[in-house]
C-alpha positions, 0 to 999 in steps of 0.5 A, spaced: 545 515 479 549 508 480 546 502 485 549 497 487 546 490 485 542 489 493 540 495 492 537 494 485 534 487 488 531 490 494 528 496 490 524 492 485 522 486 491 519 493 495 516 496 489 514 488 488 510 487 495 507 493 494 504 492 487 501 485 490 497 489 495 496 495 492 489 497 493 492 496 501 498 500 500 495 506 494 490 507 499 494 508 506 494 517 505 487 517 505 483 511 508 484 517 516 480 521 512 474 517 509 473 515 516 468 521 515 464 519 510 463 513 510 461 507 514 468 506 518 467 497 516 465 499 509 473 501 508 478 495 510 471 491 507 472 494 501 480 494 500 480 487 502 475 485 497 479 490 491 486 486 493 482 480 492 479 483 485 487 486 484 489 478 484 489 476 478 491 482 474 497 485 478 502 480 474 499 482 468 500 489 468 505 490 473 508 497 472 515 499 475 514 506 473 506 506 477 509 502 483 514 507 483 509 513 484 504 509 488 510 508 493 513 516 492 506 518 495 505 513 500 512 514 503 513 512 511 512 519 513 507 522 510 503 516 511 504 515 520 504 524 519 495 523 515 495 517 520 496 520 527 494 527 525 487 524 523 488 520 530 488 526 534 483 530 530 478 524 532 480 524 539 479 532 539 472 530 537 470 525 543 471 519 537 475 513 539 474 508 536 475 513 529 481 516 532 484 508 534 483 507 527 486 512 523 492 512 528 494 505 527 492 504 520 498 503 517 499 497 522 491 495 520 493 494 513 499 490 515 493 485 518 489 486 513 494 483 508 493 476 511 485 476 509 488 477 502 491 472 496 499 471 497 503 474 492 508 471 488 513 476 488 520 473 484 514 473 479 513 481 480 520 482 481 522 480 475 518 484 471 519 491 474 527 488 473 526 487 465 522 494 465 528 497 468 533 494 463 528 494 457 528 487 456 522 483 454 519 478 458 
């Protein structure tokens, strides 16, 4: 399969962001449900101090192949599908404030990516392209 240059860059620069937050990002297709099974503040809590515990590793072990699959599994739609349909099993069941949160998760992550160390994408963006050319960095 052939891909023109933007859509080479806009692939690697996706998989970057992704890679830099990916204890957020791996996580979306689960976080609804954890909702019941553990205290619903120890989750974002817990993903934003693995982002922070992520930070200083990501660059070093940057995997386009890992970042690829992370993505395959977290797609838009199966993440919005688990986050609605979570939202409304919890609405069934007289859970607001779960329901409100497994609805909007996606969207949560998005806020709590701010309370996280930046990442330098050009840096991660350059590596996953020598990973795809097979060069060495």
């Amino acid at each position: 399969m052939e891909f023109t240059s933007e859509e080479f860059n806009r692939a690697t620069l996706l998989r970057a962001l992704e890679w830099g937050y990916m204890p957020l990002f791996a996580t979306q297709v689960v976080v609804p449900a954890s909702f019941l099974f553990v205290t619903w503040w120890y989750v974002p809590l817990a993903l934003v101090g693995a982002t922070w515990l992520w930070h200083p590793f990501k660059y070093a072990i940057a995997n386009y192949r890992a970042a690829t699959f992370l993505c395959l599994i977290n797609t838009p739609l199966l993440r919005w599908s688990v986050a609605l349909g979570f939202g409304i099993f919890y609405l069934v069941r007289g859970r607001y404030l779960f329901a409100g949160l497994a609805a909007s998760w996606p969207l949560a992550v998005l806020i709590l990516m701010q309370l996280c160390p930046p990442t330098k994408n050009g840096i991660l963006q350059r590596k996953f392209t020598a990973q795809i050319l097979g060069e060495e960095i």
